[in-house]
N, C-alpha and C positions, 0 to 999 in steps of 0.2 A: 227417111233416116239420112239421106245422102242430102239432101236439100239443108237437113240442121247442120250435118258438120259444116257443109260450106258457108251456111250461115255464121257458123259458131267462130270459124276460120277467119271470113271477112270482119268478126266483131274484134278478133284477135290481132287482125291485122292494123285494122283501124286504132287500136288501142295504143298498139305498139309504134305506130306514124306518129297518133298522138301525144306520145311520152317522150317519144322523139324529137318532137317539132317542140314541145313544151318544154323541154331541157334545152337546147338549142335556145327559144328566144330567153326563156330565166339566164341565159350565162351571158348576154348579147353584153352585159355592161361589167362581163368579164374582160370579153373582145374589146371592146375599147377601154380599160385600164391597159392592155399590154399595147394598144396602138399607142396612147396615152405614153407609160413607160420607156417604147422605143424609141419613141420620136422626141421627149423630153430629155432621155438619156444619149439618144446619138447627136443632137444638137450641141446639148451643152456641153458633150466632151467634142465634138467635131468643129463648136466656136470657142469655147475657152471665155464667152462675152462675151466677141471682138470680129467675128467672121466666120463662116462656114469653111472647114475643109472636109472634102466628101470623103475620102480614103480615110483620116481619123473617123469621123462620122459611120462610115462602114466599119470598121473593127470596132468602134462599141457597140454596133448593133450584133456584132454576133457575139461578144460578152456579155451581154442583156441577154439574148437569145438562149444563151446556152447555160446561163445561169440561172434562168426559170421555165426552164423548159420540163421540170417535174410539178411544176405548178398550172403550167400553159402547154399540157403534152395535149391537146385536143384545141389548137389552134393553130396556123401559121400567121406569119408576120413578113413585109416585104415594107422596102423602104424609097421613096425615090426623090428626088431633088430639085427647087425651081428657083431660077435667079428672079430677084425682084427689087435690084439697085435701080436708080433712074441716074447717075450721074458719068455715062457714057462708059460701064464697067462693059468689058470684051472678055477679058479672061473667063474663062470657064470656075477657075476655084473661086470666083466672085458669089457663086450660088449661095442663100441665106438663108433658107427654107428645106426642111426635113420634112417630108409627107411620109407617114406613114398609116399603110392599111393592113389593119389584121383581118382573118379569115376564119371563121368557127367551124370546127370539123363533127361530127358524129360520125357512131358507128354505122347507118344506115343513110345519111343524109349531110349535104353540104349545102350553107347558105352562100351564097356569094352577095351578098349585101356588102354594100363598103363602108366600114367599120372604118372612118380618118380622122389622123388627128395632124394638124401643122404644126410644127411650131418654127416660128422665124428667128432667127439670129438674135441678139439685140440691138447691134449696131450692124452697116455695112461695112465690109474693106472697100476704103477706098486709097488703099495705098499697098499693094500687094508687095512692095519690096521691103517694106521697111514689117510686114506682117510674116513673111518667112523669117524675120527674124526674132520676133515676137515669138512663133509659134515653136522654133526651134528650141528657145531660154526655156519654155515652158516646159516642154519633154524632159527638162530636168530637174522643174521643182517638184518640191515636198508636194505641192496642191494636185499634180498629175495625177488623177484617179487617186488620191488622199492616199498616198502610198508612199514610204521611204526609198522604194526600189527605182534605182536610177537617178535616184536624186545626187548633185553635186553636192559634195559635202563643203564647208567652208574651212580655210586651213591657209591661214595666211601665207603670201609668198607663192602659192602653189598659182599651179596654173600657167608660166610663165617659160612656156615650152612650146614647139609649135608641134608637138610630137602627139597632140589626142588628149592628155592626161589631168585638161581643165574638165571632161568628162567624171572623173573621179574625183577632187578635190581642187578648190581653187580658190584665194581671193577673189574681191570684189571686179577689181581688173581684169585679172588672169579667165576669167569669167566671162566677163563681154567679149574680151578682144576672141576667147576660144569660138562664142558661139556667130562671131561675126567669120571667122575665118572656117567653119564648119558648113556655112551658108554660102561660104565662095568669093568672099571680099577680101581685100587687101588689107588685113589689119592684123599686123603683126605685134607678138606679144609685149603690151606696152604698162607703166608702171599707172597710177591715177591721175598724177598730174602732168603726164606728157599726152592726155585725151582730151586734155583742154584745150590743144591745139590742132585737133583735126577736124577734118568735115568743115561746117562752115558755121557761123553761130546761129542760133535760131533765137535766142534772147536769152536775159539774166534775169531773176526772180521771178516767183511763182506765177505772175501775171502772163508769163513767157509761156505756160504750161499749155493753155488756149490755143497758141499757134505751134504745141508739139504735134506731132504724126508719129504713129508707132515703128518703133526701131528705133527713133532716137536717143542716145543717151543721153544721162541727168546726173551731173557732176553735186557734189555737195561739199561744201565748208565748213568744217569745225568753228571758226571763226571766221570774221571777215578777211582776215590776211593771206597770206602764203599760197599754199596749194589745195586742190580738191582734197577730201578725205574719203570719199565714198563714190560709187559709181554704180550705175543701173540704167538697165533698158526701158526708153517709156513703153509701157503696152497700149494704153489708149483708156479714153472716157467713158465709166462706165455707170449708169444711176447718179451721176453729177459726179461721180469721185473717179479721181486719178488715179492709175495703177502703174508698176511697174514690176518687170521681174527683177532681182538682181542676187547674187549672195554673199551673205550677211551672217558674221558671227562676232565671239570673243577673239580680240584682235591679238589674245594669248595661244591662241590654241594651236599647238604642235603635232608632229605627228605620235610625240611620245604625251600628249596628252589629249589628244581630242577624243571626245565620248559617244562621237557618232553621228548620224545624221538628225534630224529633225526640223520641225518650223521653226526652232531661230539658231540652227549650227549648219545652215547650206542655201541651198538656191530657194527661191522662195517668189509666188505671187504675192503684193503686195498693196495697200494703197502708198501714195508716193508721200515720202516723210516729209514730215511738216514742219514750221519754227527754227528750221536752219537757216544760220545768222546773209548766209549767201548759195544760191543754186544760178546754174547755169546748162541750159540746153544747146545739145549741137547736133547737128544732122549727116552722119555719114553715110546715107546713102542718097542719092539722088534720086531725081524723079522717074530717071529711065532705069532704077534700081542698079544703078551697077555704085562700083564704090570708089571713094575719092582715092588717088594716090597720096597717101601721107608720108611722107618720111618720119622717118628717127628725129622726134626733136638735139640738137646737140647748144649747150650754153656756150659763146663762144667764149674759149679759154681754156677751155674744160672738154677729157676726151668723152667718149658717150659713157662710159663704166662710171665716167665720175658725174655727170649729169644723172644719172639713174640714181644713184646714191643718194646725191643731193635733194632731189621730188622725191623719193622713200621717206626718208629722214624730215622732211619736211613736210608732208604729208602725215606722220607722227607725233607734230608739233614740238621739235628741235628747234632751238631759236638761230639764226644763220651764224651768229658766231661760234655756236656751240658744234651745228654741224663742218664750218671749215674748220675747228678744231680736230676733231672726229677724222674728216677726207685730209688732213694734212700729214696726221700720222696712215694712213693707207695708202699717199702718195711715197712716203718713204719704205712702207714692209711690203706691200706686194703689187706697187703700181696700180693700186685701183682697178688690182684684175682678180677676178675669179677664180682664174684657172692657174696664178703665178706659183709655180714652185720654190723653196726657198734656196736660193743662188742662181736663181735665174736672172739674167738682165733684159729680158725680151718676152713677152706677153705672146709672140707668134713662134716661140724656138719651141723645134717640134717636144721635145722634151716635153713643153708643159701641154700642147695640141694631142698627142701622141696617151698620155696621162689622164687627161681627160677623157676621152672618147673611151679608156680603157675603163673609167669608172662608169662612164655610162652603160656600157656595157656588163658593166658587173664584171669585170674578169681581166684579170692578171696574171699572164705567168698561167696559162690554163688551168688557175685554183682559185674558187669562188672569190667575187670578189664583197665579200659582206662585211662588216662592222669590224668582224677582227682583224681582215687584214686589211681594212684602211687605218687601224690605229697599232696594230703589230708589226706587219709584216715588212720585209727589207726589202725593197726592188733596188735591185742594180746598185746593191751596194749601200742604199741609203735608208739611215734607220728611221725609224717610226715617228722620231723628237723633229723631224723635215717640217717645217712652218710650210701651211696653205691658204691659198686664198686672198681676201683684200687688207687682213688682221692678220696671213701667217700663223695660224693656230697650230699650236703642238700639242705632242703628250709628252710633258717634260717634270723638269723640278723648277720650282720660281720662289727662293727662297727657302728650300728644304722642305716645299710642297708639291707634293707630285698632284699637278694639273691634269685632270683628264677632260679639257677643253676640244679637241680632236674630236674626241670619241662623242661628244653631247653634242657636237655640230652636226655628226651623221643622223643622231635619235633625231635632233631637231629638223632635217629635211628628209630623212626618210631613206638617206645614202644618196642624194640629190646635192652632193657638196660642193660640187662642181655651178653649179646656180647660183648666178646674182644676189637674186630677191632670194632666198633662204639666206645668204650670209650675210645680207644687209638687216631681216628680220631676225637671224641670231645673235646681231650686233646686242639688235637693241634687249633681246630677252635678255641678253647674257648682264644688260645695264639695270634694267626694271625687276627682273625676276630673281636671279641669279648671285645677286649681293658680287661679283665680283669687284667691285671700287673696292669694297672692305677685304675681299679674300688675298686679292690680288696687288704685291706692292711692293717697289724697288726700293729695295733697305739701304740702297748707293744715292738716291736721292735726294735734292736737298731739301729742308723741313719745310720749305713754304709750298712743297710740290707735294710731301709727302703726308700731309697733315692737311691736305685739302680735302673737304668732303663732296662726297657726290651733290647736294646740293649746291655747293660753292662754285662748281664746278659748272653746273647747270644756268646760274646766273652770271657766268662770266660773261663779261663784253671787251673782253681781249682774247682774238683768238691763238695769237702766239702763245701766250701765257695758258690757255686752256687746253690747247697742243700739247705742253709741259705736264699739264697735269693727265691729260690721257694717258699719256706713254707712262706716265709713274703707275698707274690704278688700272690702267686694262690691259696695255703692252706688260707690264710687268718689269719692266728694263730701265736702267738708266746705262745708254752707252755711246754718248758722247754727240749723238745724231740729235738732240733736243734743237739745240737754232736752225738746224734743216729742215723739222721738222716744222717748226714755228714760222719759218720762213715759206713754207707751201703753203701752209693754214690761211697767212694774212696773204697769198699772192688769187685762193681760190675762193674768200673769200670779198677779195676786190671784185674778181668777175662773176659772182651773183648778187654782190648789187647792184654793178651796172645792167648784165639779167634785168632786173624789176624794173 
């Protein structure tokens, strides 16, 4: 009797090794789908295409990890990493290869057979300076693990702060120059067509594209003339196609209109756009990765407020007579400053330094400083109808129309009034969107100023005379200052085309 049970026990046992071992090898091509999965998953989020980073690489694997780990609770998984550049790469993040091996568990038994699967890179880095900045752009497109989170949103004008906040929203520019200066380069925040000047050239049209390296930017032209319209990071070649990150939306869109993030209103991977009448590449980092000194482009004749102006405006396809018409009257209301308050005669009198910094800070007079009281409220005396900026905008009457221009300039940057690039892109909304030529009109005027239409206006090729008609249809004013005005117009449109 004692010999059957031990019998019966060994056949029991045997049984249960067997069902063991037999479950174990039937899952074996379980173990490697999740080698499989790991290693497919931490690569392509660890290269992006374009190079291995082991640290992104490691935190997908434990987002894979922990995301199927009710599906794969009866295996582990481990990851590890091997360089296999041949083009004299030292750097360690050069590694391009993801090994991973899964492990299959039972309840009574572990195999250790090595369940691997590789997958290599696509391409190598072989430019590590110009690939932290690659890698950096990417952290904030829509394509980052297919996710809106974190992604820059695009919001024209934005970005143009050295303060973080091309993070959250930003132009095309405001964009690069952030993710360049995030990465520890000297690139301060610059408009589109003042990045045509830096770094060194790497060539002009698409044939140019061959001899890019990633990191470099790719300017592009609306037409053949004037200035870049568009700007982006090249990322590198990948399955024959060119990529690049860059962000990208409707060149409308305000902070009182944008609808949010997505793949075509923010940052975005891309292949590189094609059939632009003119591109050009430039390389601002060099080979020892560190980054060129560029200064401030300045047009001579012209201070930098008014060079910025002029590359915005032309950059938006203003033809140069129209834009010295435009910087002639901003030369006479608020010197071509941002921050000019109105009766100021100096762009550095603390007054208006002092006013500024107060709005950046949001606060005044220790009471909020929000939309109502930049267009209500009385500091020191001075009422709410106080002209700001490089237009001087008030909340006034203009013609027994009460203007609430003021108040649409803060919706339009977000209470960022104090900024260049938003009052140079509320210029133009307040031109294209806004109908103001028609709202807006000095009834002291004489009829060949007042009776000019926003197109007429548009094909001027005098820019005295279209000076004249500015101030009639956007200043709102006729007061006496018209050949002063006309007289800056033709003095600053002399020095941009000597410029060209």
């Amino acid at each position: 009797m004692v010999v059957y049970i031990a019998f019966m026990w060994i056949i029991v046992l045997a049984a249960v090794l067997f069902i063991e071992y037999f479950n174990m090898f039937s899952h074996i091509g379980k173990a490697q789908l999740y080698a499989d999965l790991v290693a497919d998953g931490s690569a392509f989020i660890g290269n992006n295409g374009w190079g291995l980073d082991k640290d992104e690489a490691k935190d997908a694997k434990k987002k894979l990890t922990n995301y199927n780990k009710t599906y794969f609770d009866d295996t582990t998984v481990s990851i590890g990493f091997s360089h296999t550049a041949e083009d004299n790469a030292t750097d360690d993040t050069l590694d391009d290869t993801v090994d991973a091996k899964a492990k299959l568990k039972t309840s009574m038994v572990t195999e250790d057979t090595k369940i691997t699967k590789t997958k290599k890179a696509s391409t190598q880095i072989t430019y590590s300076g110009g690939m932290r900045i690659v890698l950096e752009a990417w952290k904030h497109t829509y394509n980052f693990l297919h996710s809106e989170n974190g992604q820059t949103w695009y919001l024209w004008g934005g970005g143009h702060s050295e303060d973080g906040n091309w993070e959250q929203f930003a132009d095309c520019s405001g964009f690069v120059c952030g993710v360049y200066r995030k990465c520890g380069y000297n690139v301060p925040p610059m408009v589109t067509g003042e990045l045509e000047r830096m770094g060194t050239l790497v060539g002009t049209g698409y044939s140019a594209l061959e001899d890019a390296r990633p990191g470099d930017i790719i300017l592009y032209w609306s037409n053949s003339f004037g200035s870049s319209t568009h700007v982006g990071i090249y990322a590198g070649k990948h399955n024959g196609t060119h990529y690049q990150v860059h962000c990208s939306g409707n060149s409308g869109m305000t902070f009182a209109t944008i609808a949010g993030r997505g793949p075509s209103s923010g940052a975005i991977l891309a292949p590189v756009s094609s059939g632009r009448p003119k591109i050009m590449i430039r390389r601002l980092v060099n080979d020892e990765a560190k980054a060129y000194e560029t200064p401030y482009v300045v047009i001579p004749g012209l201070s930098r407020n008014q060079t910025i102006i002029y590359l915005t405006l032309s950059s938006l396809g203003y033809s140069n007579e129209v834009i010295a018409a435009i910087m002639g009257n901003f030369a006479a209301e608020g010197m071509s400053s941002p921050i000019v308050r109105e009766g100021s005669t100096s762009e550095t009198n603390p007054w208006n330094t002092t006013y500024a910094e107060q709005l950046k800070n949001h606060q005044i007079s220790k009471i909020a400083f929000v939309k109502e009281g930049w267009d209500r409220f009385e500091y020191n005396g001075h009422p709410r109808s106080e002209g700001y900026g490089i237009a001087q905008w008030t909340t006034t009457e203009v013609d027994n129309v009460m203007e609430q221009r003021k108040a649409k300039l803060w919706d339009f940057s977000n209470g960022q009034v104090y900024d260049l690039s938003f009052q140079i892109g509320f210029v133009a909304y307040e031109l294209e969107q806004c109908n103001v030529w028609e709202n807006v009109k000095a009834s002291a005027a004489p009829e060949q100023y007042k009776n000019a239409s926003y197109a007429d206006f548009l094909n001027c090729k005098d820019p005295g005379e279209g000076a004249k008609m500015f101030l009639t249809h956007f200043e709102g004013v006729w007061d006496g200052t018209d050949e002063k005005r006309a007289n800056y117009a033709k003095q600053i449109y002399s020095a941009i085309r000597n410029f060209e």
